[in-house]
PALUM-302639 format. One line per field, with one value per residue (C-alpha): residue in three letters; x, y, z; residue number from 1. Coordinates in Angstrom, 3 decimals, padded with zeros to 6 digits, m for minus. Example, Ala and Ser with C-alpha at 12.3 -4.5 7.8 and 13.67 -1.06 7.14 Angstrom:
2
rest: [ALA | SER]
east: [012.300 | 013.670]
north: [m004.500 | m001.060]
up: [007.800 | 007.140]
nr: [1 | 2]
! end
This chain:
453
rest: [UNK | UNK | UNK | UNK | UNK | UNK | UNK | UNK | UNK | UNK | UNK | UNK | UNK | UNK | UNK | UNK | UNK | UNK | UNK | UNK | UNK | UNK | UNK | UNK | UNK | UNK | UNK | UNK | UNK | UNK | UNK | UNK | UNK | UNK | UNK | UNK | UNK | UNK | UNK | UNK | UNK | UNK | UNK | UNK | UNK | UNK | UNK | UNK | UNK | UNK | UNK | UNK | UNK | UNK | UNK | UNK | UNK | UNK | UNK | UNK | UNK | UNK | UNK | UNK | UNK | UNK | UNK | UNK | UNK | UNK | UNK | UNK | UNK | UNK | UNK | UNK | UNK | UNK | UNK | UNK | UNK | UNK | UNK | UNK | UNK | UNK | UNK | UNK | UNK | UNK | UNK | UNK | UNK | UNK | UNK | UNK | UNK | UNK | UNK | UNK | UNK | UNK | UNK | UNK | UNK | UNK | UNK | UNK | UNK | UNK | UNK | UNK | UNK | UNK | UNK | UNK | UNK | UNK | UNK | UNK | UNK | UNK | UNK | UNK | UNK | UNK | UNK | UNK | UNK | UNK | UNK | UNK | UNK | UNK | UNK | UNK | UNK | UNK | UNK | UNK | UNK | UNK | UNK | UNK | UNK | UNK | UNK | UNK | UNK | UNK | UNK | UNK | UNK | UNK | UNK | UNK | UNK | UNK | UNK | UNK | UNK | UNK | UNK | UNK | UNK | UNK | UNK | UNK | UNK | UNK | UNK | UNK | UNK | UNK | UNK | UNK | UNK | UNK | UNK | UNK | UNK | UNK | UNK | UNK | UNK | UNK | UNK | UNK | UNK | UNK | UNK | UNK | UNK | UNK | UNK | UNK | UNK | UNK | UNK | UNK | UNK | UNK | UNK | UNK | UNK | UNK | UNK | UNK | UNK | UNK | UNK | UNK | UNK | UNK | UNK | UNK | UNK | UNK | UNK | UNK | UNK | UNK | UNK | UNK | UNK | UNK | UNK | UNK | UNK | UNK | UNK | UNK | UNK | UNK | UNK | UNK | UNK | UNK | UNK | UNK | UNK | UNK | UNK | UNK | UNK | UNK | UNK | UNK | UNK | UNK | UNK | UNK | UNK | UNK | UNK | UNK | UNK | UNK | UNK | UNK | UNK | UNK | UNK | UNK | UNK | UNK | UNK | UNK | UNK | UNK | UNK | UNK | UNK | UNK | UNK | UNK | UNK | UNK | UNK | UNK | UNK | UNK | UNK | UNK | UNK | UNK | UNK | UNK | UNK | UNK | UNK | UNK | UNK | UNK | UNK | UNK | UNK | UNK | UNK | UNK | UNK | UNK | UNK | UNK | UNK | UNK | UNK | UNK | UNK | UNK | UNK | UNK | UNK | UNK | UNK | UNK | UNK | UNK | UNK | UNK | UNK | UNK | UNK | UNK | UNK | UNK | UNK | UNK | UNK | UNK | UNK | UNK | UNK | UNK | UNK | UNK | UNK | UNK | UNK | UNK | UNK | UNK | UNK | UNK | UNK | UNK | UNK | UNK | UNK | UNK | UNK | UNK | UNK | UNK | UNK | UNK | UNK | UNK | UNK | UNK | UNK | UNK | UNK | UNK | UNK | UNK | UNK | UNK | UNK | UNK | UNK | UNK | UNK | UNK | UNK | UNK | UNK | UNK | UNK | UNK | UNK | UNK | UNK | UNK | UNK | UNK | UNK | UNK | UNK | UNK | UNK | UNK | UNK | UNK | UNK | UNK | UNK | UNK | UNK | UNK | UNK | UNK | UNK | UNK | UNK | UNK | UNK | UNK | UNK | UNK | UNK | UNK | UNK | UNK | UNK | UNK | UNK | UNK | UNK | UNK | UNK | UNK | UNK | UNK | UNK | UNK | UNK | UNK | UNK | UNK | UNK | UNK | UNK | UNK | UNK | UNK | UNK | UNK | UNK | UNK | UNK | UNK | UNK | UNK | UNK | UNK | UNK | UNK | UNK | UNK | UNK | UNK | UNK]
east: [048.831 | 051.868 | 054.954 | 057.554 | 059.425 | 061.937 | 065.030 | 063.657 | 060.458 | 061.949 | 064.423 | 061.174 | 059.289 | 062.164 | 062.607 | 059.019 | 059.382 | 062.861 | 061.948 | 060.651 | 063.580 | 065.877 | 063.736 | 063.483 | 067.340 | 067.739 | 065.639 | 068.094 | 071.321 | 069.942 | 068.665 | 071.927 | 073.987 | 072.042 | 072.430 | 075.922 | 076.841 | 073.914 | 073.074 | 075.764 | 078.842 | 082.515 | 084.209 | 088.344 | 090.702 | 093.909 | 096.062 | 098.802 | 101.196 | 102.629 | 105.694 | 105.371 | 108.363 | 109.276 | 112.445 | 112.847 | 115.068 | 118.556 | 117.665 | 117.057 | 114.388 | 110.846 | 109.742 | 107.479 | 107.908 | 108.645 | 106.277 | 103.672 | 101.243 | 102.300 | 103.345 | 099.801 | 098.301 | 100.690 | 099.092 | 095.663 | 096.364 | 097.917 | 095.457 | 092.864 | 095.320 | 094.601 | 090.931 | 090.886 | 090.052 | 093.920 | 094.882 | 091.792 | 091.469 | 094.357 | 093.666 | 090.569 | 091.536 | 094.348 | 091.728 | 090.026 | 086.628 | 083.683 | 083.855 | 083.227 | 085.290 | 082.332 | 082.067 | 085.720 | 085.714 | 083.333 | 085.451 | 088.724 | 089.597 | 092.684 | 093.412 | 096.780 | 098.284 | 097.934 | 098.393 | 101.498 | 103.559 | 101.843 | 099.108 | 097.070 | 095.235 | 092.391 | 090.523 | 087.596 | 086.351 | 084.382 | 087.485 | 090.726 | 093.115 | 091.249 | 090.935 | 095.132 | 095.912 | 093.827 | 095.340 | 098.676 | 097.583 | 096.040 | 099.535 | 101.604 | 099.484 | 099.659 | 103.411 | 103.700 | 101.064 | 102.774 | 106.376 | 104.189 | 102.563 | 104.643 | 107.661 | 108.499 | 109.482 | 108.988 | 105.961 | 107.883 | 106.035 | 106.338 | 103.979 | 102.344 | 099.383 | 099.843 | 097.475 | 097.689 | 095.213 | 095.026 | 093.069 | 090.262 | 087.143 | 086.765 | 083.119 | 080.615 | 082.287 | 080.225 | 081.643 | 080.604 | 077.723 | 076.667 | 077.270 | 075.184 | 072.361 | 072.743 | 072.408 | 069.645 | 067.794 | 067.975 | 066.890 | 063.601 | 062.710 | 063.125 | 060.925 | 058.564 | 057.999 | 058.143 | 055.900 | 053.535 | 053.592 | 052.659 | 049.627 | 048.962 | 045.165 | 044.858 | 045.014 | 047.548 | 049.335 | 048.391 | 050.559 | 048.312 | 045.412 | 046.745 | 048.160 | 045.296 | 042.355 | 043.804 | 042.051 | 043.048 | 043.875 | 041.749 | 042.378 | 044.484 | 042.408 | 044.127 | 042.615 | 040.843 | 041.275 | 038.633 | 036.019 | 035.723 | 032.113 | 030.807 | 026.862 | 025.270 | 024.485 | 028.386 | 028.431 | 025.892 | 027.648 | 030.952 | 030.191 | 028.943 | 032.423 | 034.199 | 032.816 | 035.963 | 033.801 | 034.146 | 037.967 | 040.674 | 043.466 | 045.630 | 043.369 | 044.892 | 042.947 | 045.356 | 044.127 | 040.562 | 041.773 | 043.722 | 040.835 | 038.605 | 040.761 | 041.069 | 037.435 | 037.203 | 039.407 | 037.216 | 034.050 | 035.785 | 037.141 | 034.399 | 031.318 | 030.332 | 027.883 | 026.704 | 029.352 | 027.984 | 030.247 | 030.601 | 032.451 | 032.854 | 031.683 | 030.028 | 032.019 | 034.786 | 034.170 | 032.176 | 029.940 | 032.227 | 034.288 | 030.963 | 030.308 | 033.038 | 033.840 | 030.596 | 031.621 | 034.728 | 033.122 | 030.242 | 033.032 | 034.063 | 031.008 | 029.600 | 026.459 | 025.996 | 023.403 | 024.113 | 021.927 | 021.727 | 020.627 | 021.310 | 018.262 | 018.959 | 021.601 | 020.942 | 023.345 | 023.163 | 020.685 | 022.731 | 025.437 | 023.570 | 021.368 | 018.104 | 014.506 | 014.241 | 010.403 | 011.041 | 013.348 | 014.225 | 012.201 | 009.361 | 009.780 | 010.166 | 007.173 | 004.908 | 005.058 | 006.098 | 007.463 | 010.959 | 011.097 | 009.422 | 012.386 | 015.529 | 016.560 | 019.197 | 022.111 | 024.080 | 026.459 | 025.969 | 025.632 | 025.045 | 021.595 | 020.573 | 017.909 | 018.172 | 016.823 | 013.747 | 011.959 | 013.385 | 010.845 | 010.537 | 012.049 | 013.645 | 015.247 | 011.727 | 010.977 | 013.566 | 012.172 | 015.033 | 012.880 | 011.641 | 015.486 | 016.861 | 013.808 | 015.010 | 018.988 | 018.166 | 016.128 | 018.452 | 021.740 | 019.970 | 019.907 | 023.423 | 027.024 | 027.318 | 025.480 | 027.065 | 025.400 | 026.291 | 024.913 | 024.823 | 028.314 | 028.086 | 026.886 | 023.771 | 021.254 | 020.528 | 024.039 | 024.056 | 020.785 | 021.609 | 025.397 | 023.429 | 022.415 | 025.218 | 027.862 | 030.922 | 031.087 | 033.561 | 035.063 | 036.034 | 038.470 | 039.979 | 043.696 | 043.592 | 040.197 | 039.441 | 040.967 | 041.380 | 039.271 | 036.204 | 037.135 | 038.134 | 034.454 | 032.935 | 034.211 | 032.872 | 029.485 | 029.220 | 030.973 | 027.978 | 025.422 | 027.186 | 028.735 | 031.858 | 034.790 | 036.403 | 038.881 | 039.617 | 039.916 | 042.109 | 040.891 | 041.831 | 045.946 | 048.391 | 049.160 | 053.454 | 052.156 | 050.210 | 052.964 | 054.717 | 052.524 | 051.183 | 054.357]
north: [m054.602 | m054.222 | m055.359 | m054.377 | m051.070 | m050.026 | m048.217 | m044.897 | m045.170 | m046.158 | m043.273 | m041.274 | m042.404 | m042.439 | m038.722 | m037.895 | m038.964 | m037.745 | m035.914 | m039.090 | m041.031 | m038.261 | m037.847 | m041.878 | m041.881 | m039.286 | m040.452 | m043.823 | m041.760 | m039.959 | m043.291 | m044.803 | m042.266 | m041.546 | m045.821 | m045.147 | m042.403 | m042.369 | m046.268 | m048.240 | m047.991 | m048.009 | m051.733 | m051.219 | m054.137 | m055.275 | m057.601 | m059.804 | m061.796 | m064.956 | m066.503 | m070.752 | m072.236 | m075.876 | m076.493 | m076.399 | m074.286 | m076.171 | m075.788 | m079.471 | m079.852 | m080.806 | m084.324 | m084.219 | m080.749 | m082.342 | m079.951 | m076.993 | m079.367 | m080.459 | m077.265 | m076.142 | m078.869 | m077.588 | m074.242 | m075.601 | m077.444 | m074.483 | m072.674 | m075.325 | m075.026 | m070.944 | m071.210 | m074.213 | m073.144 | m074.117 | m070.482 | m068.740 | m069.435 | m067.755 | m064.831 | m064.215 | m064.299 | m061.961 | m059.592 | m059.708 | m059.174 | m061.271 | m062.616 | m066.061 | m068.148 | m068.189 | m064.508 | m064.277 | m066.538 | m064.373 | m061.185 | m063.186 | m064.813 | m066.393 | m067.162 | m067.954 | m065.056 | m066.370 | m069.636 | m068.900 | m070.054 | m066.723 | m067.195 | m063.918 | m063.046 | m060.479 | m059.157 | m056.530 | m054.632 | m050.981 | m050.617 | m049.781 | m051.026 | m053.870 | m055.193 | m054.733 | m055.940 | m059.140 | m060.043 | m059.731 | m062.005 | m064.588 | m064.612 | m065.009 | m067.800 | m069.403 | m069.563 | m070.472 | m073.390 | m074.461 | m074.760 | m076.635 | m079.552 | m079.790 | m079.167 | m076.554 | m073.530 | m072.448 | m069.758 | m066.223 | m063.327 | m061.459 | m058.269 | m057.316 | m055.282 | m051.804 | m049.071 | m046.197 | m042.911 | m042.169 | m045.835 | m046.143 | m048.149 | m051.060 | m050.556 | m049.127 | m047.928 | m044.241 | m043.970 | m047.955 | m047.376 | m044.481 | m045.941 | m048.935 | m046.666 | m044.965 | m048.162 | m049.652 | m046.059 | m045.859 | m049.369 | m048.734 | m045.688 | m046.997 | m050.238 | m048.038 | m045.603 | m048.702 | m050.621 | m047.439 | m047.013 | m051.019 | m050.878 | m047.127 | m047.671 | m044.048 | m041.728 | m039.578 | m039.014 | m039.054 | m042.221 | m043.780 | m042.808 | m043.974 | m047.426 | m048.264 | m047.328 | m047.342 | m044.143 | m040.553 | m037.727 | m034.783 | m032.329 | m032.114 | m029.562 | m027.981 | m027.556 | m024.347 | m022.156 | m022.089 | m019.073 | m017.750 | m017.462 | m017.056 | m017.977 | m021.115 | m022.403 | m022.085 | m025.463 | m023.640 | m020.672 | m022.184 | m023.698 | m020.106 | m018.746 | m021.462 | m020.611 | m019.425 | m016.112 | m015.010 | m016.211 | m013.768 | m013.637 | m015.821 | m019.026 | m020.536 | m020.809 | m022.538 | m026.015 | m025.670 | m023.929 | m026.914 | m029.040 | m027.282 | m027.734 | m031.603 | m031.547 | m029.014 | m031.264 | m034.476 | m032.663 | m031.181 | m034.969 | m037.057 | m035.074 | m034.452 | m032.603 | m034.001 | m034.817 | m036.537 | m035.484 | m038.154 | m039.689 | m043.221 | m041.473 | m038.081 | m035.391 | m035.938 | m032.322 | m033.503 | m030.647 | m027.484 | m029.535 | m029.619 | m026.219 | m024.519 | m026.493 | m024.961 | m021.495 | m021.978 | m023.086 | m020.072 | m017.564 | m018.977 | m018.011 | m021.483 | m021.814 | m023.973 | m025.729 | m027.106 | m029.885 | m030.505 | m034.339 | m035.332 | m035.293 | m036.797 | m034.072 | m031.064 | m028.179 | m026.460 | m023.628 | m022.795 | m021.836 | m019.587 | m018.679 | m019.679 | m021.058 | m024.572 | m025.462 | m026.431 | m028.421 | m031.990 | m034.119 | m031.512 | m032.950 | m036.448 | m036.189 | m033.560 | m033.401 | m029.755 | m028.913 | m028.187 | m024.696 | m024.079 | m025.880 | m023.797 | m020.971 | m018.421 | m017.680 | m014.394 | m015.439 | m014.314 | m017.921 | m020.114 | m021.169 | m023.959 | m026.710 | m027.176 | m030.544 | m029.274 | m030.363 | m033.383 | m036.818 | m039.617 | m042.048 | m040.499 | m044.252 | m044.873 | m041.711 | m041.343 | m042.558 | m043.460 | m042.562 | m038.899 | m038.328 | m039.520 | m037.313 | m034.100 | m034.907 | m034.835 | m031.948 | m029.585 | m030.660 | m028.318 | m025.135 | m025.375 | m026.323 | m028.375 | m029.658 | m030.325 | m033.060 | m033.225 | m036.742 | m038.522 | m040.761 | m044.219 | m046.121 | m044.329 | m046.602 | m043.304 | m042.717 | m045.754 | m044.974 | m040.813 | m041.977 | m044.447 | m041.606 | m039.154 | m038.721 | m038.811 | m039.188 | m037.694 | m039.350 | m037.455 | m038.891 | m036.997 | m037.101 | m037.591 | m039.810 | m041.742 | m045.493 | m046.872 | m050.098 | m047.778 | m046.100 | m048.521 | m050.461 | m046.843 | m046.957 | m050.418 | m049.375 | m046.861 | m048.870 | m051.749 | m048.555 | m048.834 | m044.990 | m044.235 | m042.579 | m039.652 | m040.102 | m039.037 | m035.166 | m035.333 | m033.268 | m031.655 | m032.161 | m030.198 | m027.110 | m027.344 | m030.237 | m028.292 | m025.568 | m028.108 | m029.233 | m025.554 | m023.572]
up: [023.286 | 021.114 | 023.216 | 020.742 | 020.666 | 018.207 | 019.667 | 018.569 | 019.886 | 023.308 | 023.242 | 022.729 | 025.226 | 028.105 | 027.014 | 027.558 | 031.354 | 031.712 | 034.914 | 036.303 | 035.842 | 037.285 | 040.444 | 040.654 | 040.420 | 042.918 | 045.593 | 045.354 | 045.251 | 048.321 | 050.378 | 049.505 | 050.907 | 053.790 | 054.847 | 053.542 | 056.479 | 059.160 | 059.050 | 058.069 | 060.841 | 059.026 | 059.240 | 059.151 | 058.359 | 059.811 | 057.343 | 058.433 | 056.029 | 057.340 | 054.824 | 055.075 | 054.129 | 053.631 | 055.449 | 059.153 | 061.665 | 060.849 | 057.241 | 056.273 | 054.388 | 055.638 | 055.267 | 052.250 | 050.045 | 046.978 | 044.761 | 044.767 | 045.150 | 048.270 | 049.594 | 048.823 | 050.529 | 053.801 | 053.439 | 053.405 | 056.442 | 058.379 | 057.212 | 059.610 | 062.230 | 062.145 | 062.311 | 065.135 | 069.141 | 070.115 | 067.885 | 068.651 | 072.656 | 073.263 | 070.840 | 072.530 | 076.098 | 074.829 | 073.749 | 076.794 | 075.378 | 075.349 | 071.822 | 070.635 | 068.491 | 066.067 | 066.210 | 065.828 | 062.561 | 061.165 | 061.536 | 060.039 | 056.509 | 056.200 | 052.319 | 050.548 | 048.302 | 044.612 | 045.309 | 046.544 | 050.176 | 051.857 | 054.104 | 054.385 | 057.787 | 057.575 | 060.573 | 060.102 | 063.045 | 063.520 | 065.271 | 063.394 | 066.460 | 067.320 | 063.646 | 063.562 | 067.195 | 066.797 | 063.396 | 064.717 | 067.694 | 065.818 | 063.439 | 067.163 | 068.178 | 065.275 | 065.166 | 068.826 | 068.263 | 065.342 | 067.298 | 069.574 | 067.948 | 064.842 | 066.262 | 063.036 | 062.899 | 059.532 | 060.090 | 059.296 | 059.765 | 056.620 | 057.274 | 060.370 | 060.752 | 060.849 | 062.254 | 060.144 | 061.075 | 057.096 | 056.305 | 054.525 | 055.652 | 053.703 | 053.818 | 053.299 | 050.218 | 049.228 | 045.755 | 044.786 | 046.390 | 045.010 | 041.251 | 041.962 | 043.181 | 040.195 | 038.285 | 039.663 | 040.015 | 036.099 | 035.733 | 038.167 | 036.900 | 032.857 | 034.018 | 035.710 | 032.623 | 030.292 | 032.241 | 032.346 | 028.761 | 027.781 | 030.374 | 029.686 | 027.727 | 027.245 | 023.656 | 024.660 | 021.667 | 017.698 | 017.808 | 020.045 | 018.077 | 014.930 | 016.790 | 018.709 | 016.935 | 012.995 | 012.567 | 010.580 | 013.379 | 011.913 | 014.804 | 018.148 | 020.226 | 023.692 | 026.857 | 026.883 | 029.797 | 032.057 | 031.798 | 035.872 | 036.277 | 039.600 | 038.849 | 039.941 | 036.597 | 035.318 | 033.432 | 031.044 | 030.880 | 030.894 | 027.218 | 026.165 | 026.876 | 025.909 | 022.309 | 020.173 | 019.377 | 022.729 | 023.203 | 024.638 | 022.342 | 024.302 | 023.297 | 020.252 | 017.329 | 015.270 | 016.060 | 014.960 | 011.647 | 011.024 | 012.000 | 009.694 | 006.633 | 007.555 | 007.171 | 004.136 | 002.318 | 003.223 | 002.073 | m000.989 | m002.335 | m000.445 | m001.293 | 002.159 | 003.384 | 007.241 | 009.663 | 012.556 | 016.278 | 018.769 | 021.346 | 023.430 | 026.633 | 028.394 | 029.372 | 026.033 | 024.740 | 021.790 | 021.683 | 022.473 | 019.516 | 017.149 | 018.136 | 017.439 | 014.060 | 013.304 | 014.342 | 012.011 | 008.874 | 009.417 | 009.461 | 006.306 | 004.856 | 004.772 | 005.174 | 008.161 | 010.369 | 013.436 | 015.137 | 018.389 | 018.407 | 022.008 | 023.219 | 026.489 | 027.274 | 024.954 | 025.141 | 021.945 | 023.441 | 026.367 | 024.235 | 021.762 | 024.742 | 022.254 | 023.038 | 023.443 | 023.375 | 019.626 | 017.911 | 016.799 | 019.122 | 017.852 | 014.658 | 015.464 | 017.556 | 017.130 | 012.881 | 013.284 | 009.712 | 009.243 | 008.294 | 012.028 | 013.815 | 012.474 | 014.340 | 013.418 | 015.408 | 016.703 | 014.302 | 010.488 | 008.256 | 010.942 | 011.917 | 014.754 | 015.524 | 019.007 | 020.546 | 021.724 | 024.944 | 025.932 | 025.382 | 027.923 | 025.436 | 022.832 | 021.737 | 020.716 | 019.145 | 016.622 | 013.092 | 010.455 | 007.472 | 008.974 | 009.954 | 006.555 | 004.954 | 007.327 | 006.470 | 002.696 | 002.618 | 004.317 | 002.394 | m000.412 | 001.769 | 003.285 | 002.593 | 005.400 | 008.299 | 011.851 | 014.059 | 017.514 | 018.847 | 022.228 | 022.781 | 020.946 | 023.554 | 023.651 | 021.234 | 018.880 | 018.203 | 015.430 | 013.729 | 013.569 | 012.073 | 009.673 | 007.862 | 008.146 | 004.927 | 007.939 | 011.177 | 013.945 | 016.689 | 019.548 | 022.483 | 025.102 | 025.280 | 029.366 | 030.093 | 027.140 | 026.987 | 023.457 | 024.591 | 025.269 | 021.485 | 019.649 | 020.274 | 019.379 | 015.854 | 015.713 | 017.143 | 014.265 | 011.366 | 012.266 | 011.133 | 007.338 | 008.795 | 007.524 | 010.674 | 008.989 | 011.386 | 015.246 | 016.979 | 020.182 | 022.580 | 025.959 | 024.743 | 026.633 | 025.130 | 025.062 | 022.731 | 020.713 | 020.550 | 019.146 | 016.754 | 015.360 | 015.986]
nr: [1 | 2 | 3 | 4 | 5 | 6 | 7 | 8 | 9 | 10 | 11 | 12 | 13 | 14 | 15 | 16 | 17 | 18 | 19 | 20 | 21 | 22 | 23 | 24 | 25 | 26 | 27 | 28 | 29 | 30 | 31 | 32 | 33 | 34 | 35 | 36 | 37 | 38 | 39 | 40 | 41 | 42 | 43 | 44 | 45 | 46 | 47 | 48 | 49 | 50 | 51 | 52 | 53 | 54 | 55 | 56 | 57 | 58 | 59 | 60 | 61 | 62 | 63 | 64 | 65 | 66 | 67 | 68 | 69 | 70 | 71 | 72 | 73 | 74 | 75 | 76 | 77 | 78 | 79 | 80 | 81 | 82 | 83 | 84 | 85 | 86 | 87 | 88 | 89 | 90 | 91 | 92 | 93 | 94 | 95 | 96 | 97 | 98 | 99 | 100 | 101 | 102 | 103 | 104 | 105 | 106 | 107 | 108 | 109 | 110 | 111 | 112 | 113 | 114 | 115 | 116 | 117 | 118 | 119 | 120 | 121 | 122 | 123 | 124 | 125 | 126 | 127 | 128 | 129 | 130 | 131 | 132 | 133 | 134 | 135 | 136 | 137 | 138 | 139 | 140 | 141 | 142 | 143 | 144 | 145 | 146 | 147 | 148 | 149 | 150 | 151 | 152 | 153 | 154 | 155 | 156 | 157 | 158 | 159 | 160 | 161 | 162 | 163 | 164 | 165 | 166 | 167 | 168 | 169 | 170 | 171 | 172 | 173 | 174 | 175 | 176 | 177 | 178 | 179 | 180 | 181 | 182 | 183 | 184 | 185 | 186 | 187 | 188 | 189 | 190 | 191 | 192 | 193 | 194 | 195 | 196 | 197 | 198 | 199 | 200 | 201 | 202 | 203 | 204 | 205 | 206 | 207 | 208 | 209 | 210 | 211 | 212 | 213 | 214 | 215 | 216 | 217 | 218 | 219 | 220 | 221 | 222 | 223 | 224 | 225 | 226 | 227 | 228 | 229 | 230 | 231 | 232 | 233 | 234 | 235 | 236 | 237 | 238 | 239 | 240 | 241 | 242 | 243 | 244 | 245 | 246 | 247 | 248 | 249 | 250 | 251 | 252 | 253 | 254 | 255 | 256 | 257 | 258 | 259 | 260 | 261 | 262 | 263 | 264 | 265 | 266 | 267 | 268 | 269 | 270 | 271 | 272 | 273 | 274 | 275 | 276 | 277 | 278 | 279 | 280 | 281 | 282 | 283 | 284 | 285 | 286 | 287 | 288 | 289 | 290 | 291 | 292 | 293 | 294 | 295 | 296 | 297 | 298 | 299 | 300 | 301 | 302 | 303 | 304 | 305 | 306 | 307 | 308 | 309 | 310 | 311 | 312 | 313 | 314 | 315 | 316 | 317 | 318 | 319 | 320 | 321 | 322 | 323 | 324 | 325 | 326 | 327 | 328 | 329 | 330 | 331 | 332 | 333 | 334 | 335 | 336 | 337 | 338 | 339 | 340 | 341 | 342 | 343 | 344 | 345 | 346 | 347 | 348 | 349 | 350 | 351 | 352 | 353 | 354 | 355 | 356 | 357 | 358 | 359 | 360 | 361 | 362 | 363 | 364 | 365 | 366 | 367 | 368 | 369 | 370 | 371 | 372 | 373 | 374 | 375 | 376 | 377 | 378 | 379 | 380 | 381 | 382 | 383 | 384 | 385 | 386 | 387 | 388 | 389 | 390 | 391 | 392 | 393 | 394 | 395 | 396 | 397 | 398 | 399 | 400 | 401 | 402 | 403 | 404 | 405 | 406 | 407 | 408 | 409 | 410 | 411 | 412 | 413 | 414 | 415 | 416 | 417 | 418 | 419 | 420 | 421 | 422 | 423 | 424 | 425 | 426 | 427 | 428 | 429 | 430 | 431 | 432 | 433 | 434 | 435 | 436 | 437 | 438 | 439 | 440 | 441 | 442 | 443 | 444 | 445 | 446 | 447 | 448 | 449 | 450 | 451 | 452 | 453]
! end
């Protein structure tokens, strides 16, 4: 896998899954805010300033003040003094609550203001009273503890706690945490889609076609609507309707116009006359792809054959609703000349040798020299020859391309994994068959408007 993405190409691919990231970021916005105000409960703060000085009540100076550094040294030590049980016990029988003087450290901080001669008490509760009356308690016992066993009295309270009705929790903080939700939603969600897009094995996109597999795209086909048939057999007549000759005019044709000039300009400048349709696995849309590229180049006035050689899974009759007791496994097996084997169509210019009656082992039965003899002796009666073949990992699919001027690979844009179609083209490049390039089918048709429009 290729790790590296240019700026571009990640702006590109962020866009594409826009709506994921915006959902991703609101669903954290919304869990935030709902821990924010029906979890979390609001935590107030009461702040009391306490002013240390260095000389004592008759103003002579304390023993030892003779810097900052000292002073700051005092403040750590006070600062002890605040935190010890002799401040605390009487705080908390004060109080007259239950609390611990463990708890109670963990509700305070007491830190000096910019290194300065303040000491700074700060005591959070869910209580806006109690946070202020127990700051302003601990700042009273520490002054009347300090009278006591230092015999100073140079504590000064310089700003008592204050309730005030207008304060503002201190957290949970809604705005802060909405932004980091927002942050780390945007983060997720561009991991997630990045993440997704450097494990992501399908062929999505041309890019990934020509990335992955190093291959021409020829065609980008939409998903055609779904005929509403009501029999029992509807997979049969499903690919009937799906034919473009019996599309409603909402069914874009553009696509298969512009795959047919891809391919009228290989044949033109290549000399091609038998393109060979298949795909890395069943269900791709390899033969409603063949088919109608046959339609296309018929109404063109080419004169066209189309061979139905998947003889395992033959649909070629359903769709032109034609006899199948003859056809290529009849001339394989049975010698039946060729002239007895084509069948004409509905459609003017386009004539059809179905697969015939299916053999037991049709690996066995297919003989390179009779199919290179059959190939060669039909490029004289038509322009071009369309050969829809089993998918590659079907043992025919190499000898059939062998003998093909071109062949077609068809992936589909939602189930195919480059793995699985990248060892196709090497399945049919072993058979000395040259990959005209890559049709992408079963794309989403706002892409295709895009592309076409």
């Amino acid at each position: 896998m290729d790790m590296t993405l240019d700026l571009k190409a990640l702006a590109a691919i962020l866009f594409r899954h826009i709506w994921i990231i915006l959902i991703i970021m609101i669903s954290t916005v919304g869990m935030s805010l709902f821990v924010t105000y029906q979890v979390m409960s609001p935590v107030y703060e009461g702040k009391t300033e306490l002013l240390i000085t260095t000389e004592q009540a008759d103003g002579q100076a304390l023993p030892s003040p003779g810097d900052i550094d000292s002073s700051l040294k005092l403040i750590d030590t006070y600062r002890a003094i605040i935190e010890s049980p002799t401040v605390l016990n009487p705080v908390i029988s004060d109080l007259e609550n239950s609390l611990t003087i463990a708890h109670l450290k963990q509700k305070m901080t007491v830190e000096p203001l910019h290194d300065s001669q303040v000491l700074v008490i700060k005591v959070e509760d869910q209580d806006q009273k109690t946070a202020v009356n127990t700051a302003n308690l601990i700042a009273q016992s520490f002054q009347k503890r300090t009278a006591e066993l230092m015999k100073l009295d140079n504590v000064h309270l310089l700003s008592p706690a204050e309730y005030n009705p207008d304060a503002k929790q201190i957290c949970p903080k809604p705005v802060v945490n909405t932004i980091i939700s927002i942050l780390i939603g945007g983060l997720f969600a561009m991991g997630i889609v990045l993440l997704k897009h450097i494990f992501n094995t399908s062929l999505s996109s041309e890019e990934a076609v020509t990335t992955h597999l190093e291959q021409p795209v020829l065609g980008v086909i939409p998903t055609l609507p779904k005929p509403a048939s009501e029999d029992s057999i509807s997979s049969q007549n499903a690919l009937r309707q799906q034919l473009m000759h019996h599309w409603q005019d909402k069914t874009p044709i553009e696509p298969y116009q512009n795959l047919a000039a891809s391919l009228l300009y290989l044949i033109k400048n290549e000399t091609l006359k038998t393109i060979l349709f298949t795909s890395p696995n069943p269900g791709e849309g390899k033969s409603l792809t063949s088919l109608n590229t046959a339609l296309l180049f018929a109404n063109s006035k080419k004169r066209t054959l189309y061979i139905d050689m998947d003889l395992r899974k033959p649909s070629c009759h359903y769709a032109f609703q034609l006899p199948n007791h003859v056809g290529m496994s009849s001339y394989l097996f049975h010698e039946m000349p060729i002239s007895d084997i084509i069948q004409e169509s509905e459609i003017e210019h386009l004539s059809i040798i179905t697969a015939g009656p299916p053999p037991p082992f049709s690996a066995r039965l297919l003989n390179v020299a009779k199919i290179n003899a059959l190939l060669t002796a039909l490029k004289d009666d038509f322009d071009i020859i369309i050969i829809d073949s089993p998918p590659t990992f079907v043992s025919d699919t190499p000898l059939i391309s062998g003998h093909a001027d071109g062949t077609v690979m068809v992936v589909d844009s939602k189930s195919t994994r480059y793995p699985d179609a990248r060892q196709a083209i090497e399945r049919i490049t072993q058979s000395d068959s040259k990959v005209l390039g890559v049709i992408l089918n079963n794309f989403k048709m706002k892409h295709v408007q895009d592309y076409y429009y």
